[in-house]
N, C-alpha and C positions, 0 to 999 in steps of 0.2 A: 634709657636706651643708649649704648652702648656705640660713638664714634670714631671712626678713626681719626686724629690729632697729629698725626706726625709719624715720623718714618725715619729708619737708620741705616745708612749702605755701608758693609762690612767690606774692604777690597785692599787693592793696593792703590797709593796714589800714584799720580805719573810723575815720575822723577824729574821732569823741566815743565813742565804745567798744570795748571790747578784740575781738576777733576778727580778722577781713578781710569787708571787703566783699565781698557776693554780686556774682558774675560780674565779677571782677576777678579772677581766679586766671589767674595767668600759665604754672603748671605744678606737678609735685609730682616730688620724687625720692624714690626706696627704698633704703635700707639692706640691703645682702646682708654676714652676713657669715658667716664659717663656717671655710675656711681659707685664704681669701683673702678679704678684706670688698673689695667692692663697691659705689657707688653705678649707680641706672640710672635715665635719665629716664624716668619712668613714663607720665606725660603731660606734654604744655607744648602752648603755642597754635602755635606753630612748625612744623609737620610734620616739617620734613629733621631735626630735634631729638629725636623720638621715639625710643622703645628704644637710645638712644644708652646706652652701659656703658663704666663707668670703675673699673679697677683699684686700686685703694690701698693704700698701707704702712701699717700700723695704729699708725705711730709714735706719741708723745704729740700730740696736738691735732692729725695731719692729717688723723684720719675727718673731726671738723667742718670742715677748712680746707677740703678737697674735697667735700666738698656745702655748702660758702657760695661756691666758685670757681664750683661748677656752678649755683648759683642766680645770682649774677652772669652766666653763660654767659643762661641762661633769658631774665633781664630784658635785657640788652643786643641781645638777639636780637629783640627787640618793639619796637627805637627806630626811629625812622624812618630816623637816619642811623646805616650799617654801623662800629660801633666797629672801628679797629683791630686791638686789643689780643683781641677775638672772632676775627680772621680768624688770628691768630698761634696762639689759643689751638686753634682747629678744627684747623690746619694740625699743629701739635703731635700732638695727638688720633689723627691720621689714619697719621702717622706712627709712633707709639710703638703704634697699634695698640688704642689705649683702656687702657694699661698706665701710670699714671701714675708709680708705684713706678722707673719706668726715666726717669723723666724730672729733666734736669737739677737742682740744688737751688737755685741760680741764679735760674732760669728759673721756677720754682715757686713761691719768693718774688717774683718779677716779679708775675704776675700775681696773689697772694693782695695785695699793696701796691697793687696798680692796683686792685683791687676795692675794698679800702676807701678808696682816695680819694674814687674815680668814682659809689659812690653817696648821697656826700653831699647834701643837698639831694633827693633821689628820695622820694619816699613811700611806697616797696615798704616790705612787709616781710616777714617769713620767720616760717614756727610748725613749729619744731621737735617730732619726738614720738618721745620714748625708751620700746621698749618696753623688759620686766623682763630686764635682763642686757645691756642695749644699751651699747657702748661709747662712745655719743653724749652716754648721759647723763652721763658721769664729764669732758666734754671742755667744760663749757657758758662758761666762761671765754675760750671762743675766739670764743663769741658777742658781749662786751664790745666788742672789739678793732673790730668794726666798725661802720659809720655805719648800716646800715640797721634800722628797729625790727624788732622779734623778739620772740618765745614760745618759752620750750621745756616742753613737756609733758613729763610723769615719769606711771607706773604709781601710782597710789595703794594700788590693794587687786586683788590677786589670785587665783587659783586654778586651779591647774596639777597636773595628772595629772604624774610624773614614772615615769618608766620605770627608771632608773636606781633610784631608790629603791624601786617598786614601791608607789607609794600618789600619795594628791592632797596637796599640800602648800598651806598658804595663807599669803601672803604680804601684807605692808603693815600699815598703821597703823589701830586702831582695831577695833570688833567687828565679828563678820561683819550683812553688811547684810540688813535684813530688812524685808517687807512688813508692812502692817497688813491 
């Protein structure tokens, strides 16, 4: 069964403080993964873009490579002029059926190299959010690699019913948090 793991905000950041600017969000993708991980555009400004789902190998670093391609898909989709390397990548998509696992290795490093050239100089940027167990968080080094600024959130402190073990288990750093 199929979880969501994490989450990608597409926007602009704020130019004197960390976040993104309100109403500058170009889109978000989700994280499924389960026994196949999945990203799926959740929303974006884009319409024909929506509910778009993409397939992924859970190799080392291509969960993140393929939701930094798809967030590149996002922002290039909101330019005035039709990138290219967009129409190559949808035509791709369309074909492989949303299965990216099947798609050349070639062609796959084509477009992750076209991305971080292309958005150098952009002022997007991307806020990553790993939740607990997310394979997103173990990959954040893929986020280095490219030109656009970035966040990646991690779980701090949690608390999780488990089933498997038959109790609540609490996880992270520090004492459990407490009102006055």
């Amino acid at each position: 069964m199929g979880t969501i793991t994490g989450e990608i905000l597409i926007g602009r950041g704020h130019p004197n403080d960390d976040g993104m600017m309100a109403f500058s969000i170009l889109g978000r993708l989700q994280l499924i993964e389960g026994e196949r991980a999945s990203w799926v555009i959740a929303w974006s400004q884009e319409q024909w873009l929506r509910d778009y789902r993409f397939t992924i190998a859970p190799r080392p670093g291509q969960i993140a490579m393929c939701g930094l391609i798809l967030s590149w898909v996002i922002i290039a989709a909101t330019e005035e002029e039709r990138e290219p390397m967009l129409t190559r990548f949808c035509d791709a998509h369309a074909e492989l059926r949303g299965d990216l696992t099947k798609m050349d290795k070639k062609e796959f490093r084509s477009f992750w190299d076209h991305m971080r050239s292309w958005g150098r100089g952009r002022p997007q940027k991307v806020i990553a959010t790993s939740f607990e167990y997310s394979t997103l968080g173990h990959q954040c080094g893929v986020f280095e690699e490219q030109s656009l600024d970035f966040e990646i959130l991690s779980t701090k402190r949690s608390r999780l019913h488990s089933q498997w073990l038959g109790r609540t288990v609490d996880l992270g750093e520090g004492f459990p948090m407490s009102t006055p």
